[in-house]
C-alpha positions as CSV (number, residue, x, y, z in Angstrom):
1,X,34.3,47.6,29.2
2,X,34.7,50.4,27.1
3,X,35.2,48.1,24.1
4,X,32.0,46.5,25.0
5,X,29.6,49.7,25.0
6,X,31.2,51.6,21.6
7,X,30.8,48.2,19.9
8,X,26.8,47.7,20.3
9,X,25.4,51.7,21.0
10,X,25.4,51.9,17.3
11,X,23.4,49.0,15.9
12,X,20.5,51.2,14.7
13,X,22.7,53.4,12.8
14,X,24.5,50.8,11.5
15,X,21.8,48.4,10.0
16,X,20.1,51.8,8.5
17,X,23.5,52.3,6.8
18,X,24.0,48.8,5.2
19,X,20.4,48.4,3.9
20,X,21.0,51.8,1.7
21,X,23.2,50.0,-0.1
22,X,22.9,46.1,0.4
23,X,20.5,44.2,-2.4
24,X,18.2,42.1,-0.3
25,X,17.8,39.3,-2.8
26,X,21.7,39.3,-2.5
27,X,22.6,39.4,0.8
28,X,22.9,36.5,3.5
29,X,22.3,37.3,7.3
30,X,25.1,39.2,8.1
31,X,25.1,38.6,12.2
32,X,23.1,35.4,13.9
33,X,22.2,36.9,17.1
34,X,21.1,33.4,18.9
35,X,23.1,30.5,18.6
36,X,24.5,27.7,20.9
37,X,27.1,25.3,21.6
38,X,27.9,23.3,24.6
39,X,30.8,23.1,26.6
40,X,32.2,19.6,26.6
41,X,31.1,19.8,30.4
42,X,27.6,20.7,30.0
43,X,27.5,17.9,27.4
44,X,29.1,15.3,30.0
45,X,25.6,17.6,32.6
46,X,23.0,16.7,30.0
47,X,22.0,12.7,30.3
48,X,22.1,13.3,34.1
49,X,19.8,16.3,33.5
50,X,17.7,15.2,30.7
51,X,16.2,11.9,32.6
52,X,15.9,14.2,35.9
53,X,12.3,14.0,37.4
54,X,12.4,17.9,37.5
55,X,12.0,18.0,33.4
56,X,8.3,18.5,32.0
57,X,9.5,16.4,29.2
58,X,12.2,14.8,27.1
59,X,15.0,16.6,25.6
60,X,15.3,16.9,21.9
61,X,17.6,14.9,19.9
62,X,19.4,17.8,18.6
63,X,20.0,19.4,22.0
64,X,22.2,16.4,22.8
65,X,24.3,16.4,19.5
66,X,28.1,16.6,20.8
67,X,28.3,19.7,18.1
68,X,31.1,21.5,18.1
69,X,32.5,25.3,17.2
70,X,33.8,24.1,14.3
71,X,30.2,22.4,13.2
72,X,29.1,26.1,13.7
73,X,31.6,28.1,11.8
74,X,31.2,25.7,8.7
75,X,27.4,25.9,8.8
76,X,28.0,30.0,9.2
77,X,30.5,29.6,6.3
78,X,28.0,27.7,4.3
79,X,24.9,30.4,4.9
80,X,27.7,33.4,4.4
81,X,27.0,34.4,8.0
82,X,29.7,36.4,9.4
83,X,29.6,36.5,12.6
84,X,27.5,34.7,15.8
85,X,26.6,35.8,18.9
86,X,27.1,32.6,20.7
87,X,24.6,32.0,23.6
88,X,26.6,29.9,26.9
89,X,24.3,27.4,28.3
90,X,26.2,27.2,31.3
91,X,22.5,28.4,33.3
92,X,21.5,24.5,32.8
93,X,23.9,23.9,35.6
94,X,21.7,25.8,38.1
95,X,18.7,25.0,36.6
96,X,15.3,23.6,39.3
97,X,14.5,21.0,36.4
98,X,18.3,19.3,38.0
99,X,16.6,17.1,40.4
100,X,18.5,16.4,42.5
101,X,21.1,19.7,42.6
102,X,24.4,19.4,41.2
103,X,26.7,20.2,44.3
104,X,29.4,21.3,41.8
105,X,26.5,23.3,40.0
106,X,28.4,26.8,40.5
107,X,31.4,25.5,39.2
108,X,30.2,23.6,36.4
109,X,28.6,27.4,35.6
110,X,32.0,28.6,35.5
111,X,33.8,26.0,33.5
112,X,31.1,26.6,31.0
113,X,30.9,30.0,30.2
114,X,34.8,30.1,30.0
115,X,34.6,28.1,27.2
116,X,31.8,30.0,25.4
117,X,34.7,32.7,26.1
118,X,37.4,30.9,24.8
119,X,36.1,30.6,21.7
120,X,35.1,34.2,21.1
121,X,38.9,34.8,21.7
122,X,39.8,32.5,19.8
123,X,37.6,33.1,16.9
124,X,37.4,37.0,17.5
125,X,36.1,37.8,13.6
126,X,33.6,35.3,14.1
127,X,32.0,35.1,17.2
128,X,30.6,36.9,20.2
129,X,30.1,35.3,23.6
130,X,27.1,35.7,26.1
131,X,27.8,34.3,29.4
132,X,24.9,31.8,31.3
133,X,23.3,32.4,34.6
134,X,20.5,31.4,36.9
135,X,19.3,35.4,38.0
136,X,17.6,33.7,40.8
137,X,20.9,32.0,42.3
138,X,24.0,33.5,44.0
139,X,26.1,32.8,41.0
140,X,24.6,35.1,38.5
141,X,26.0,38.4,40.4
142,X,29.3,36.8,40.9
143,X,30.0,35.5,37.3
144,X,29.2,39.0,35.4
145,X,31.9,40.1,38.2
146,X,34.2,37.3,37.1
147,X,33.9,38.3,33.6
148,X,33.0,41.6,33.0
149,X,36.5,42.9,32.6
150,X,37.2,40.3,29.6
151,X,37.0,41.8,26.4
152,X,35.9,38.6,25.2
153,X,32.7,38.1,27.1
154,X,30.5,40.5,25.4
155,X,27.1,39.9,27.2
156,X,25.0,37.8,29.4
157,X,22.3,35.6,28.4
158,X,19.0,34.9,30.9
159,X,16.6,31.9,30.3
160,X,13.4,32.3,32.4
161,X,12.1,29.3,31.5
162,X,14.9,27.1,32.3
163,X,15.8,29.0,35.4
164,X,12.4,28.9,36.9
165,X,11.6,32.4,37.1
166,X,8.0,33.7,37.8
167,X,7.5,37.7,36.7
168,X,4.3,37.2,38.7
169,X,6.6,36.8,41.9
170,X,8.2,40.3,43.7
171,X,10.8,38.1,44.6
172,X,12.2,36.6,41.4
173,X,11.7,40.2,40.1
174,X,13.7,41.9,41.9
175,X,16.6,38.9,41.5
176,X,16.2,39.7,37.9
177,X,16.5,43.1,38.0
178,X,20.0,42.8,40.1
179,X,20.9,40.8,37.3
180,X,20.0,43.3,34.6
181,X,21.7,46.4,37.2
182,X,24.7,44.5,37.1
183,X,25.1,43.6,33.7
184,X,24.3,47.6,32.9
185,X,26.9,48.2,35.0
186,X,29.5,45.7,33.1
187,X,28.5,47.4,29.6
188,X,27.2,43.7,29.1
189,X,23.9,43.4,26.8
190,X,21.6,41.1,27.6
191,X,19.7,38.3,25.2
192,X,16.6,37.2,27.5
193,X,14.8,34.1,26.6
194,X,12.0,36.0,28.5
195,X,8.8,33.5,28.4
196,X,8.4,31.9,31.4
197,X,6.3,28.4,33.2
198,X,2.8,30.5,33.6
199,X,0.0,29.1,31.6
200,X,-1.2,32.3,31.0
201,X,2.2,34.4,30.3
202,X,1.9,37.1,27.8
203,X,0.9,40.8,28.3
204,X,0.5,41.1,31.8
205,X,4.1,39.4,32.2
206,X,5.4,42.2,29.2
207,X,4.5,45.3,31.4
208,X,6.2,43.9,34.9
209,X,9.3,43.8,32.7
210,X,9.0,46.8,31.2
211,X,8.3,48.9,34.4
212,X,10.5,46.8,37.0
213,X,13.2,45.0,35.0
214,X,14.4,46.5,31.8
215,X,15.1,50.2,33.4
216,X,17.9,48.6,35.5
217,X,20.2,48.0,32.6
218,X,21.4,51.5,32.3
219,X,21.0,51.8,28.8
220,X,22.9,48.5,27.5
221,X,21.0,46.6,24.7
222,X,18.6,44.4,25.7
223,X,17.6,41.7,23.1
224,X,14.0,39.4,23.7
225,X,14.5,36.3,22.6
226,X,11.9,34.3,19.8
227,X,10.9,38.2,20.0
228,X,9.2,37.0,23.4
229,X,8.0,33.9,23.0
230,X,10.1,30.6,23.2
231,X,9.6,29.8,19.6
232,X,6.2,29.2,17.3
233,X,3.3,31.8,17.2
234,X,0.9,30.8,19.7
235,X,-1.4,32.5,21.8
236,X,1.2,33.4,24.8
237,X,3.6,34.7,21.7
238,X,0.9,36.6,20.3
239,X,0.3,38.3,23.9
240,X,3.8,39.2,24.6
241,X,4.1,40.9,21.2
242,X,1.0,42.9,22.1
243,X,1.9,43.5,25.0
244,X,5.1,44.9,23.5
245,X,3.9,47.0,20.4
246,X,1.0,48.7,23.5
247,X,3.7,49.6,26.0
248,X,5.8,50.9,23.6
249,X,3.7,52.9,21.6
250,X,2.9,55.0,25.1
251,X,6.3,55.0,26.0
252,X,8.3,55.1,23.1
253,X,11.5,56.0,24.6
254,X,11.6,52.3,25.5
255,X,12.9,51.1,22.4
256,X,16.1,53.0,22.1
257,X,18.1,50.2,23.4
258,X,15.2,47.1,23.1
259,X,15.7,44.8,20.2
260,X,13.8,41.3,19.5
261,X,15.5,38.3,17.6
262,X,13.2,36.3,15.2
263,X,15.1,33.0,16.1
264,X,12.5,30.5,15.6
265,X,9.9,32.4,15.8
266,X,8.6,31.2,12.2
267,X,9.4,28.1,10.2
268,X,9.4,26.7,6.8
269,X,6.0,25.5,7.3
270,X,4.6,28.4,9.4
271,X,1.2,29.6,7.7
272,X,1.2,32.3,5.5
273,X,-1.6,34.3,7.5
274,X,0.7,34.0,10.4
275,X,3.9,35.5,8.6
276,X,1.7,38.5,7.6
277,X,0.7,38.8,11.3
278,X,4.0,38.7,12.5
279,X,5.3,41.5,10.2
280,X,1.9,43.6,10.8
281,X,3.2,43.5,14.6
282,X,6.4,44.1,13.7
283,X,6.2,47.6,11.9
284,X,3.7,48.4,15.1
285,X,6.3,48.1,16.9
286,X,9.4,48.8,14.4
287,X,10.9,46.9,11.9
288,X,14.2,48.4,13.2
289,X,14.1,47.2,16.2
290,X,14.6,42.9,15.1
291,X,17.3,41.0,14.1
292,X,17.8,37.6,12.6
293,X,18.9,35.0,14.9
294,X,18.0,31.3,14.5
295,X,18.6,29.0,17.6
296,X,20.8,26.8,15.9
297,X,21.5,24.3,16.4
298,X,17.4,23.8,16.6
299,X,17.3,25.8,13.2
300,X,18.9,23.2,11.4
301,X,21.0,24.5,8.4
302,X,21.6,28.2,8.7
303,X,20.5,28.8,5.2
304,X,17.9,27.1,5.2
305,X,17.0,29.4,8.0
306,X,17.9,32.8,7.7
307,X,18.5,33.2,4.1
308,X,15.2,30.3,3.1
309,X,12.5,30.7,5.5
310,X,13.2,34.0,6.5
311,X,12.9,35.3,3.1
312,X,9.1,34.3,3.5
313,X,7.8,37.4,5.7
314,X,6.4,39.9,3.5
315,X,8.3,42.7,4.2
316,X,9.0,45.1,1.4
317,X,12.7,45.2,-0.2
318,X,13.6,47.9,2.3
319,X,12.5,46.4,5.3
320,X,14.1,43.2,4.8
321,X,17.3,44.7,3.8
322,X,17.2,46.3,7.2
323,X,16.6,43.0,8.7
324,X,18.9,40.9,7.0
325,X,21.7,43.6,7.2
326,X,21.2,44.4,11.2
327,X,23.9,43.7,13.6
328,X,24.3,44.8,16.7
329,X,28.1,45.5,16.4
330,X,30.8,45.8,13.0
């Protein structure tokens, strides 16, 4: 636990110190915060789960690719990433979309964020594992119980979407906030794929968070996923963001532990108007304060990715050095 809290309390600090003296036209990503790959058992889940009446829509094709660790550390390898924070997707397990439930749903949640764990032990140099859970069901407490003693797991990750949670709803808030209380209490940062079913989420959704939610983490880091949206720049995205850059310019104590990935937030093809809107809202808010992640497998090749199209913001040489170069651990 102890391991866990020295390792990420000095990712500001750190980044500031590699960008005085990293090139940025030189230097690949050095950590992907956001990446994924399933457990041979959540592979086995996904027909069952992608034809289930309880899904808005069809899968994507990439999202039931049998990829492997090994398909990761060679893209990595390829994009001179060195290290991944790998994201468990064990929470599909518990998901509402399963129509019916899995009655082996719990267990199945289990199995698959021990194998997001085994290979961050087995791969220590390379990768860092984020458990799975469902805040809203029974198992979420119990596994960051199971595993918050493991030196291995280093952090939990949420999906609001996914898991059906509604900021809008006292109830679901307050199971998220257990969540975050005991994950702050494991040393466990959380990623938080924080955009949720509402047509309307954005700002309004930002400040329930930021008043009810994020305080209970005690002080771990807390990363927002597609930097609060669920990837694109749409309207809801652009709302969040705002939401973000308002609160925390009255309360800027608030970002001392808050970070925001850019996985997929931006594409090759994204519009060069938008690019200069997302870094306008990005120094509002502090350029410091995001990381590169990409969502692969959904990026596609990591370099194309974090060393292509993220090379399209505008930042200045500075900035993007102290993008490129943060990490939230060495």
């Amino acid at each position: 636990m102890t391991f866990k809290l020295a390792a990420l309390t000095g990712a500001v600090a750190i980044a500031l110190a590699a960008c005085a003296t990293i090139q940025p036209a030189a230097a690949p990503v050095a950590v992907d915060h956001h990446v994924h790959v399933h457990s041979p058992e959540i592979l086995a889940f996904l027909p069952s789960y992608c034809s289930s009446l309880g899904r808005a829509g069809a899968c994507p094709e990439v999202f039931l690719k049998p990829l492997t660790v090994d398909d990761l550390l060679a893209d990595m390898d390829a994009a001179g990433v060195r290290k991944a924070w790998m994201m468990s997707t064990a929470y599909l397990a518990e998901s509402p979309m399963m129509v019916p439930p899995r009655p082996d749903a719990a267990q199945l949640v289990h199995t698959a964020n021990a194998f997001t764990v085994m290979q961050a032990r087995t791969h220590p140099d390379r990768l860092a594992a984020f458990i799975g859970v469902n805040p809203l069901t029974p198992t979420a407490l119990s596994e960051i119980a199971r595993w918050k003693d493991d030196p291995f797991a280093t952090g939990v990750k949420i999906h609001l979407t996914n898991s059906g949670v509604d900021l809008r709803d006292p109830a679901d808030v307050a199971h998220l906030a257990a969540v975050f209380r005991a994950a702050g209490q494991a040393h466990m940062p959380i990623l938080i794929h924080m955009r949720t079913r509402a047509a309307d989420y954005g700002a309004q959704d930002v400040r329930i968070f930021l008043d009810q939610v994020l305080p209970q983490a005690a002080g771990v880091p807390v990363i927002i996923a597609h930097s609060g949206g669920w990837g694109g720049l749409d309207d809801n995205t652009w709302s969040a963001m705002q939401g973000f850059a308002d609160a925390l310019a009255e309360r800027p104590e608030l970002k001392q532990n808050l970070y925001f990935d850019l996985a997929q937030t931006f594409k090759a093809d994204t519009s060069q108007a938008d690019l200069t809107r997302l870094v306008a809202m990005m120094r509002r808010i502090g350029v410091d304060r995001f990381v590169p992640g990409s969502d692969w497998p959904f990026s596609g090749p990591l370099d194309g990715y974090l060393n292509g199209a993220l090379a399209r913001l505008p930042l200045t040489p500075t900035e993007a050095s102290m993008v490129r170069s943060a990490q939230a651990f060495p």
